[in-house]
VMD Tcl script that builds the backbone (N, CA, C; Angstrom):
set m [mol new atoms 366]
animate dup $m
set s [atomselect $m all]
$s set {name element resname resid chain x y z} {
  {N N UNK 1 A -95.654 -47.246 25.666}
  {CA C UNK 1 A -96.472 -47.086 24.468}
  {C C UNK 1 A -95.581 -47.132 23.237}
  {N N UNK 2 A -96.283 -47.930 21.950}
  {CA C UNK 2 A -94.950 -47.980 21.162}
  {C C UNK 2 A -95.397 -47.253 19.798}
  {N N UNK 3 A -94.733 -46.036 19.366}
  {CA C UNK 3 A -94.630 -45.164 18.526}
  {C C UNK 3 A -94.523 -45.266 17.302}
  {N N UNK 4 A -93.968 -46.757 16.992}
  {CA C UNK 4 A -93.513 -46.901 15.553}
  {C C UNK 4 A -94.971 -47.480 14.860}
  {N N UNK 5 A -94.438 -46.951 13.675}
  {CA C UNK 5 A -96.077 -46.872 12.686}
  {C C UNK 5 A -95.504 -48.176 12.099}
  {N N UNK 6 A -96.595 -48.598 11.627}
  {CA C UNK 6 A -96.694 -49.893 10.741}
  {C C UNK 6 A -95.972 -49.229 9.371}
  {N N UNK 7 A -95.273 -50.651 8.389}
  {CA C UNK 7 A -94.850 -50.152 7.235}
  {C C UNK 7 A -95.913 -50.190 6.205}
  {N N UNK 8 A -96.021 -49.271 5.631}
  {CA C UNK 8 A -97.138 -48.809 4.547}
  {C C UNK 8 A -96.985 -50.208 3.676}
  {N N UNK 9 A -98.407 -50.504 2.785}
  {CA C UNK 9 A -97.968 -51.703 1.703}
  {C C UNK 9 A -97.356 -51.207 1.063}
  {N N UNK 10 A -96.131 -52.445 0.701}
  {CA C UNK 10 A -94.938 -52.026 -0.338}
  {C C UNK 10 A -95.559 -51.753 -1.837}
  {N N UNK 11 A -96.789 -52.666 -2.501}
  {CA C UNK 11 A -96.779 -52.761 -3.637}
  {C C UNK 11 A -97.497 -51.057 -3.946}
  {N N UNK 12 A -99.002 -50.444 -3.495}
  {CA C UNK 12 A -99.315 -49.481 -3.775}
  {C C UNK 12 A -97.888 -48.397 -3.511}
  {N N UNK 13 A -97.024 -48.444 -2.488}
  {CA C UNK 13 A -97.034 -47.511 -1.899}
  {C C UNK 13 A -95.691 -47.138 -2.984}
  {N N UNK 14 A -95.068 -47.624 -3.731}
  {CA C UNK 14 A -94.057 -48.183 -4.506}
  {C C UNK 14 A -94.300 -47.914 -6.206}
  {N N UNK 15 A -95.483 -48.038 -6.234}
  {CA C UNK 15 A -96.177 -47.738 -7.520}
  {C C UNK 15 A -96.079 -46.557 -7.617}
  {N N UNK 16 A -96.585 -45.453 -6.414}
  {CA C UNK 16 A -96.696 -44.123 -6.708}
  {C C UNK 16 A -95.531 -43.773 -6.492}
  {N N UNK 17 A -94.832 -44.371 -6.388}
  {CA C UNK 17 A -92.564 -43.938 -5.822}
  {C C UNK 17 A -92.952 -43.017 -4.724}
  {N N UNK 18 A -93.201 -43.558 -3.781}
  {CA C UNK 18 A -93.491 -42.711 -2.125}
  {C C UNK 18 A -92.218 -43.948 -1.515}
  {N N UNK 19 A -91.700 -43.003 -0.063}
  {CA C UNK 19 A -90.887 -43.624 0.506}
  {C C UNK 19 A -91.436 -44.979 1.216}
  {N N UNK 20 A -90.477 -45.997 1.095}
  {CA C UNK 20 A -91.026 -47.805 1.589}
  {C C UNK 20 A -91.480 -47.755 3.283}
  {N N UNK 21 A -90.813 -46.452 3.554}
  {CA C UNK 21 A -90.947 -46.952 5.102}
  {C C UNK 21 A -92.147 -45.990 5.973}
  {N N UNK 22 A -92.297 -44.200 5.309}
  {CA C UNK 22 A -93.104 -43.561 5.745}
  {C C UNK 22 A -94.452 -43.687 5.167}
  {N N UNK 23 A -94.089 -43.775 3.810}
  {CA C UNK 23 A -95.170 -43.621 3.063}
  {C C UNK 23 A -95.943 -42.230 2.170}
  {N N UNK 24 A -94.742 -41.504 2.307}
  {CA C UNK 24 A -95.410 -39.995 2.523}
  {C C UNK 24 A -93.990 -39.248 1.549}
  {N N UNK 25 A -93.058 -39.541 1.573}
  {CA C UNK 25 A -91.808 -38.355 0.830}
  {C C UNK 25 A -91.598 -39.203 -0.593}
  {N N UNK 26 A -91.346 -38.761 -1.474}
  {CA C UNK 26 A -90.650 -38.652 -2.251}
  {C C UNK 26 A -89.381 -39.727 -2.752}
  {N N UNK 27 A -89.409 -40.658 -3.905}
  {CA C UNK 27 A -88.477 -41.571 -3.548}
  {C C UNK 27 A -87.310 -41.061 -4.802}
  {N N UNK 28 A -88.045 -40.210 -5.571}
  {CA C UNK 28 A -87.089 -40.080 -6.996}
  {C C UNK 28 A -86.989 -38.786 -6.655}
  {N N UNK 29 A -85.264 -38.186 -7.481}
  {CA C UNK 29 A -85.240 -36.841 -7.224}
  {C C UNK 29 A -85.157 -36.356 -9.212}
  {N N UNK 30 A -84.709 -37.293 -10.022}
  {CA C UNK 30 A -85.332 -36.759 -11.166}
  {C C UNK 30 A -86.313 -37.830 -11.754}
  {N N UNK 31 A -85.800 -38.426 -13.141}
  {CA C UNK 31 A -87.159 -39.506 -13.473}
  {C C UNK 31 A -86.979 -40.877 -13.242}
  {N N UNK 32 A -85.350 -41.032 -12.903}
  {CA C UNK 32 A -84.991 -42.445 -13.054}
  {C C UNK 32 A -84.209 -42.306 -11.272}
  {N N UNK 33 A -83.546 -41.441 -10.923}
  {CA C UNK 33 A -82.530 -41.291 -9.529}
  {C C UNK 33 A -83.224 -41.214 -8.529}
  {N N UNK 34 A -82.511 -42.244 -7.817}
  {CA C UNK 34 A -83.120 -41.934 -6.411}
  {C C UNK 34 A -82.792 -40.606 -5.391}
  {N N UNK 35 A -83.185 -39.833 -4.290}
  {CA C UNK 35 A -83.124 -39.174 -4.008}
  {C C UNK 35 A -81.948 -39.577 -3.055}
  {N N UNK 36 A -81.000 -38.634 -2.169}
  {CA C UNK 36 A -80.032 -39.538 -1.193}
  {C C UNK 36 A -80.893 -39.733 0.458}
  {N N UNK 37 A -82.295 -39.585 0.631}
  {CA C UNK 37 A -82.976 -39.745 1.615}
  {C C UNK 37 A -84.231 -39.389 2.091}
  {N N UNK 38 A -85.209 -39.602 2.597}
  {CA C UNK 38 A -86.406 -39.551 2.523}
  {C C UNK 38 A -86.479 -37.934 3.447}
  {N N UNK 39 A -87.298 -37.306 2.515}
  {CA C UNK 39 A -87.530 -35.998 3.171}
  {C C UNK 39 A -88.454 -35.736 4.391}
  {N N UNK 40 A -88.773 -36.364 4.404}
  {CA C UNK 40 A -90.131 -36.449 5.563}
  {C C UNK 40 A -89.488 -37.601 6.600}
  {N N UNK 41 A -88.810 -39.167 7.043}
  {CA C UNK 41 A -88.820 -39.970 7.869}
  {C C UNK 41 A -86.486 -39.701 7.718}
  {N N UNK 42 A -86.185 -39.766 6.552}
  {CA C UNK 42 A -84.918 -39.601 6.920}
  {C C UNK 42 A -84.340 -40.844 6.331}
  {N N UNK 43 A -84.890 -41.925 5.656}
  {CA C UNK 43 A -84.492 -43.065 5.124}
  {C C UNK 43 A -83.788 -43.220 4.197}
  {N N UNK 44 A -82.205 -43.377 4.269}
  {CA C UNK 44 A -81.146 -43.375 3.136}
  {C C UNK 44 A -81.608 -44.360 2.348}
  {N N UNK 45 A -81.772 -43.416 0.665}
  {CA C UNK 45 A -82.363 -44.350 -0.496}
  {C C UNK 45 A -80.591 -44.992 -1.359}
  {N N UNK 46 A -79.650 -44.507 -0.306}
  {CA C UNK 46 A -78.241 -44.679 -0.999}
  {C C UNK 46 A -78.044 -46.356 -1.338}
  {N N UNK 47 A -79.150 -47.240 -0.381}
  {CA C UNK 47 A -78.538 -49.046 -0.719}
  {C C UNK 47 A -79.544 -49.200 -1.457}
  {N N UNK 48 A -80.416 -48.430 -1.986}
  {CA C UNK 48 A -81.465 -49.235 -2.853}
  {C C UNK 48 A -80.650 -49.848 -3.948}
  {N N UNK 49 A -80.944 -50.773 -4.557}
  {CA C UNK 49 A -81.003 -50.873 -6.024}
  {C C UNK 49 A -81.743 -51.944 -6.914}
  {N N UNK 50 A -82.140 -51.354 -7.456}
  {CA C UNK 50 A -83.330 -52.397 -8.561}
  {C C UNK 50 A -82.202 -53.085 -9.650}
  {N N UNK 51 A -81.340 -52.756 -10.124}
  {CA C UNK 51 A -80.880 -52.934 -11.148}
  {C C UNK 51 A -81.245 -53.294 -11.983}
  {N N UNK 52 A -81.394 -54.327 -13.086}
  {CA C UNK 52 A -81.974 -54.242 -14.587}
  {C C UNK 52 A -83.277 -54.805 -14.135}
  {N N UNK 53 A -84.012 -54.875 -13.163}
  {CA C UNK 53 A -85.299 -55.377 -12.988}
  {C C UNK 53 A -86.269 -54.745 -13.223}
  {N N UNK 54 A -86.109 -53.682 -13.404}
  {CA C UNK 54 A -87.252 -52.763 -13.830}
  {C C UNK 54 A -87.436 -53.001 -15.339}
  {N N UNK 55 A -85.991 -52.825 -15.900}
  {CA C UNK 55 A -85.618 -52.883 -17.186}
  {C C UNK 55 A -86.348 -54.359 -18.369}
  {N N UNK 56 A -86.340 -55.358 -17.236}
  {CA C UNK 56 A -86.500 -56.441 -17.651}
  {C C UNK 56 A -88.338 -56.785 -17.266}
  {N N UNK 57 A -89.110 -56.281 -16.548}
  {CA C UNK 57 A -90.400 -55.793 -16.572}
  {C C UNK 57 A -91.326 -55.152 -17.349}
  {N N UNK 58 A -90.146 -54.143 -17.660}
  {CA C UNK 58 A -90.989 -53.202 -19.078}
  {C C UNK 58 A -90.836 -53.825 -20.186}
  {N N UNK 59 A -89.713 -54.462 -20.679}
  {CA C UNK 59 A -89.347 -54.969 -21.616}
  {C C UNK 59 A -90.555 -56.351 -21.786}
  {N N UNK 60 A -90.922 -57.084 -21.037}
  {CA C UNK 60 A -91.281 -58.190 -21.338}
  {C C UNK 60 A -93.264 -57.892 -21.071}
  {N N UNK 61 A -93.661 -56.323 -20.115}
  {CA C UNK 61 A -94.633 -56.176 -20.445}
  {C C UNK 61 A -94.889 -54.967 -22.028}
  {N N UNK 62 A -93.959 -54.839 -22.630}
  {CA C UNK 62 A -94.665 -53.553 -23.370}
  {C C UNK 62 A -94.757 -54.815 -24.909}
  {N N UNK 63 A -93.425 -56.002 -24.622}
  {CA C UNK 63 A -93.267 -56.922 -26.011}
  {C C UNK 63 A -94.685 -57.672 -26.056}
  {N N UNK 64 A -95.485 -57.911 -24.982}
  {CA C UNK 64 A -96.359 -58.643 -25.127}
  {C C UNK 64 A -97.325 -57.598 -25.306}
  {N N UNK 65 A -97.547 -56.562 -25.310}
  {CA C UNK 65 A -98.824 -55.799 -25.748}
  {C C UNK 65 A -98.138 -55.382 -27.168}
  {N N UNK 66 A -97.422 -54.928 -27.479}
  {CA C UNK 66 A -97.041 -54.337 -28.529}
  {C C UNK 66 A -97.115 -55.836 -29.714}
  {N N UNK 67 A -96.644 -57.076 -29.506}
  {CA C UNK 67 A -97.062 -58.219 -30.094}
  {C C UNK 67 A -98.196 -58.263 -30.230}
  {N N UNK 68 A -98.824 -58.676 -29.300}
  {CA C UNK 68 A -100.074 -58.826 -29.258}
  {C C UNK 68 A -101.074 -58.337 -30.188}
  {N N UNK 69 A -100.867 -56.423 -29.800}
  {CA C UNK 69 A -101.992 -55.466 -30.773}
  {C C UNK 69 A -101.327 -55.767 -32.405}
  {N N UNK 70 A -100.161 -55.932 -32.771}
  {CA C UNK 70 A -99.599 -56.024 -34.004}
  {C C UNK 70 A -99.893 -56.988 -34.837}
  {N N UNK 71 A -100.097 -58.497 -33.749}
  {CA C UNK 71 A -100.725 -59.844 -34.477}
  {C C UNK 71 A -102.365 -59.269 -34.401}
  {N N UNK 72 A -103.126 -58.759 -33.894}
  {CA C UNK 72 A -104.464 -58.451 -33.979}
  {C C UNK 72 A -104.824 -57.734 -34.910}
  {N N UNK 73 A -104.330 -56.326 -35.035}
  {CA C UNK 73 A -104.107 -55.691 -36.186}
  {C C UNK 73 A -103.776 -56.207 -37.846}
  {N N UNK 74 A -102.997 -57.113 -37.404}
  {CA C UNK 74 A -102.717 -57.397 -39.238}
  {C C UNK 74 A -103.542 -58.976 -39.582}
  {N N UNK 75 A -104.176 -59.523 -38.451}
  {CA C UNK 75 A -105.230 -60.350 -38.790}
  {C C UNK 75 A -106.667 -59.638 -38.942}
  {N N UNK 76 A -106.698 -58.575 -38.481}
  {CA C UNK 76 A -107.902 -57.930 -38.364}
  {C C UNK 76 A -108.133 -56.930 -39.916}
  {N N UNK 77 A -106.814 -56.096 -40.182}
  {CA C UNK 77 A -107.053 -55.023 -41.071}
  {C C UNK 77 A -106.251 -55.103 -41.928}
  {N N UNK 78 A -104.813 -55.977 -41.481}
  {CA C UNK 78 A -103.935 -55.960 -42.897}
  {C C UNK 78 A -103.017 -54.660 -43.048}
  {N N UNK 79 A -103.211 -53.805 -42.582}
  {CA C UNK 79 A -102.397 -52.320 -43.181}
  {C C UNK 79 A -101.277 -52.575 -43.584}
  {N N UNK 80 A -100.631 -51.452 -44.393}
  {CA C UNK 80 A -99.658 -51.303 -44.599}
  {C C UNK 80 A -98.312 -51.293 -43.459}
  {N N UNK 81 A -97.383 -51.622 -43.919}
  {CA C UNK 81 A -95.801 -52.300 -42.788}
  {C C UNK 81 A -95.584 -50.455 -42.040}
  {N N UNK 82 A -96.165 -49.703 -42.951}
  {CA C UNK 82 A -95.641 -48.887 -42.178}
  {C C UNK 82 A -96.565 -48.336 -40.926}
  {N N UNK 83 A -97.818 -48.416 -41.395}
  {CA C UNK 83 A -98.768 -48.506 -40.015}
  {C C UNK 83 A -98.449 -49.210 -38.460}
  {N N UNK 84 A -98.194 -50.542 -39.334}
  {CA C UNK 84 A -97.581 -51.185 -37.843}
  {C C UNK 84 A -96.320 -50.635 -37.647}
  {N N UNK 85 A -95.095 -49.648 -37.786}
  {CA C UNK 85 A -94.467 -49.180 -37.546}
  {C C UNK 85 A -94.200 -48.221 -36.579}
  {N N UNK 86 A -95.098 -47.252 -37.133}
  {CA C UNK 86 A -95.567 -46.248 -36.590}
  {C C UNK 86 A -96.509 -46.931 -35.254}
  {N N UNK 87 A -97.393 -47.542 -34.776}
  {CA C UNK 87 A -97.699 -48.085 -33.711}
  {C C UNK 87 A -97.200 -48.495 -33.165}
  {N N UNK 88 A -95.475 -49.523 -33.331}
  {CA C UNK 88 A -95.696 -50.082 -32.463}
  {C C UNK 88 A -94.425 -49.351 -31.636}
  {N N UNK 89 A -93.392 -48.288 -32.735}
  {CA C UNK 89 A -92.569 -47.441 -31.941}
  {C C UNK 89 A -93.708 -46.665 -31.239}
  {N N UNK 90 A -94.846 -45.741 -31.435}
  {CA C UNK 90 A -95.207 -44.890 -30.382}
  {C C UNK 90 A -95.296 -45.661 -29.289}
  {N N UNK 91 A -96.628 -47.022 -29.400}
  {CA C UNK 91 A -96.656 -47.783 -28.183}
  {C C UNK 91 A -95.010 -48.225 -27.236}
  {N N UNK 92 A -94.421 -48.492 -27.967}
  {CA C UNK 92 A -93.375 -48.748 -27.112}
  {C C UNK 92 A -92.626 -48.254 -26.510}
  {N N UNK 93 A -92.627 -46.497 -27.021}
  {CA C UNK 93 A -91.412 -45.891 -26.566}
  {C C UNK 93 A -93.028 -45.109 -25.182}
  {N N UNK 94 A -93.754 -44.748 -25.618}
  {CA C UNK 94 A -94.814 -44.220 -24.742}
  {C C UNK 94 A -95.153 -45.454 -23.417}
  {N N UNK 95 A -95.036 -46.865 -23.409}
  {CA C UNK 95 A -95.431 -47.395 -22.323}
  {C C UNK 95 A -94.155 -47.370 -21.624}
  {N N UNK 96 A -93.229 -47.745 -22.007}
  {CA C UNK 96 A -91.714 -48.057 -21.638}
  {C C UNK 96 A -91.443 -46.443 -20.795}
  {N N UNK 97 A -91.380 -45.580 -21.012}
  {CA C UNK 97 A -91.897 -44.710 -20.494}
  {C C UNK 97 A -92.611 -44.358 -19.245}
  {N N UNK 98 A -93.734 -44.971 -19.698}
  {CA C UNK 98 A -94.569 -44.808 -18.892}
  {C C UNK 98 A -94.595 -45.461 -17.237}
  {N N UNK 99 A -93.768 -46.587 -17.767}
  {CA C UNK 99 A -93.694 -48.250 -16.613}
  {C C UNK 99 A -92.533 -48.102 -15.862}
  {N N UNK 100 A -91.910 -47.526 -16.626}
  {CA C UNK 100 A -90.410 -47.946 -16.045}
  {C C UNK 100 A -90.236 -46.870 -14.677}
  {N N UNK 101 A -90.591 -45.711 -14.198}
  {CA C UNK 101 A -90.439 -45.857 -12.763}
  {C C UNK 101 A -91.210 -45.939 -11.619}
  {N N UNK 102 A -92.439 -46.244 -12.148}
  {CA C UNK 102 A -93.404 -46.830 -10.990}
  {C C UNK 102 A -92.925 -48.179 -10.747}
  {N N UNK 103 A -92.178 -49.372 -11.624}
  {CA C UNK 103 A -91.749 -50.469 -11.647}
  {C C UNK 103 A -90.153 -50.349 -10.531}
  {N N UNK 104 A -89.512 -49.464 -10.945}
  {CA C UNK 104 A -88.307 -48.891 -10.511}
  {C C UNK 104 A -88.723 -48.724 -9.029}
  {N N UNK 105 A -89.982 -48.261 -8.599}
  {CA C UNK 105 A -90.180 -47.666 -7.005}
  {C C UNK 105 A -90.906 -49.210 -6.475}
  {N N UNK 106 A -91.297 -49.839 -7.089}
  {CA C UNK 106 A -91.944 -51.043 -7.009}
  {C C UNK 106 A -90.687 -52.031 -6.337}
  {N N UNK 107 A -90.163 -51.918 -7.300}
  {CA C UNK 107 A -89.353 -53.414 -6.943}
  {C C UNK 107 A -87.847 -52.687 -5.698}
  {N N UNK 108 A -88.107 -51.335 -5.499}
  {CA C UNK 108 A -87.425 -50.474 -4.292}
  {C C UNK 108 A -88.322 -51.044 -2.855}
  {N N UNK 109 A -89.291 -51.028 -3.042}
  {CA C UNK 109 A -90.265 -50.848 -2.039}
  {C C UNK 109 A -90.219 -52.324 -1.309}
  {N N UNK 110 A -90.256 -53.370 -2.599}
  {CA C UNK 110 A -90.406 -54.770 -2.110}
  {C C UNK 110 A -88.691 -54.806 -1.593}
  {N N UNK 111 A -88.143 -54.432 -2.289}
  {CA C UNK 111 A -86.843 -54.782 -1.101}
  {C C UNK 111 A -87.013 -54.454 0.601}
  {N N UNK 112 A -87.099 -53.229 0.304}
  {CA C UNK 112 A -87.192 -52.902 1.868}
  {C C UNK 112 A -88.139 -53.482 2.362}
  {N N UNK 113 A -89.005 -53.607 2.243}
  {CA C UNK 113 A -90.131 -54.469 2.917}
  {C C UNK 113 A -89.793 -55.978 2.924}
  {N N UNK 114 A -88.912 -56.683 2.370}
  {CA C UNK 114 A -88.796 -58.136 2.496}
  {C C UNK 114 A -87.513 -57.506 3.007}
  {N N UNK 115 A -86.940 -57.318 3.262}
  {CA C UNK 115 A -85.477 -56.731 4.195}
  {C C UNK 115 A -84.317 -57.341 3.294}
  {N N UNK 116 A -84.590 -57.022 1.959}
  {CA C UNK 116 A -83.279 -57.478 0.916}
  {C C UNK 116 A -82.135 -56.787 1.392}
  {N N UNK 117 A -80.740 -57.554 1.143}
  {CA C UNK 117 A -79.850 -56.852 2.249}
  {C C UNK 117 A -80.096 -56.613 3.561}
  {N N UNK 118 A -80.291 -57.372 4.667}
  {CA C UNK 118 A -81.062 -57.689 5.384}
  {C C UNK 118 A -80.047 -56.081 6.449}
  {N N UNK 119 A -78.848 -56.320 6.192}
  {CA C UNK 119 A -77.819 -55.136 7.419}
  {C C UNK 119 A -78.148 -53.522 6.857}
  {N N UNK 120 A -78.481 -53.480 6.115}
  {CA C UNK 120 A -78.489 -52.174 4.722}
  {C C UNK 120 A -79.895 -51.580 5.297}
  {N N UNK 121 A -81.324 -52.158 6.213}
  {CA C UNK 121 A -82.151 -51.349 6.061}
  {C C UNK 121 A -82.541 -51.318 7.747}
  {N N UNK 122 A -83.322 -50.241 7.637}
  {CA C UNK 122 A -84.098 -50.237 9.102}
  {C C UNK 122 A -82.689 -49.692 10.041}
}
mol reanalyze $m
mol bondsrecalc $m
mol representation Tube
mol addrep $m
């Protein structure tokens, strides 16, 4: 009889930063670090690494909303430079924020699940 569980989907399971392989522990131990292993299955998070990919995700989704509402806004209402200022630092520093480690557990998750570093997992 064979015991081993199927691997959870990478993309949900990655979003919520849950471990790639149980599905169930913990993948961050503060907001940005990975933990050194899954508390619940035992899975060293020590070969992960996303490196600037997260970085380069947020960046290119927060420029296109933050563009976006800024060209809408000043075709729409015109305000003053400092209005759009004030919008588009809150929006940016608040999504960037917001994205960057569900993106971070995201693009963790798709590694292990496509077996990036193929000797490093499992």
């Amino acid at each position: 009889m064979n015991k081993t569980r199927p691997l959870p989907p990478p993309i949900p399971t990655g979003l919520r930063c849950r471990c790639p392989r149980c599905g169930e522990g913990a993948m961050f131990d503060g907001f940005l670090t990975f933990r050194p292993s899954c508390e619940v299955c035992g899975l060293d998070y020590s070969t992960f690494n996303a490196g600037d990919g997260p970085a380069f995700f947020v960046m290119s989704i927060v420029g296109i909303v933050v563009v976006g509402l800024a060209l809408w806004l000043e075709i729409t209402f015109e305000p003053p430079i400092w209005v759009h200022a004030v919008i588009a630092i809150t929006l940016s520093v608040g999504l960037s924020l917001m994205l960057v480690r569900p993106l971070k557990g995201l693009l963790a998750a798709l590694q292990f699940a496509n077996k990036a570093e193929e000797g490093r997992f499992r």
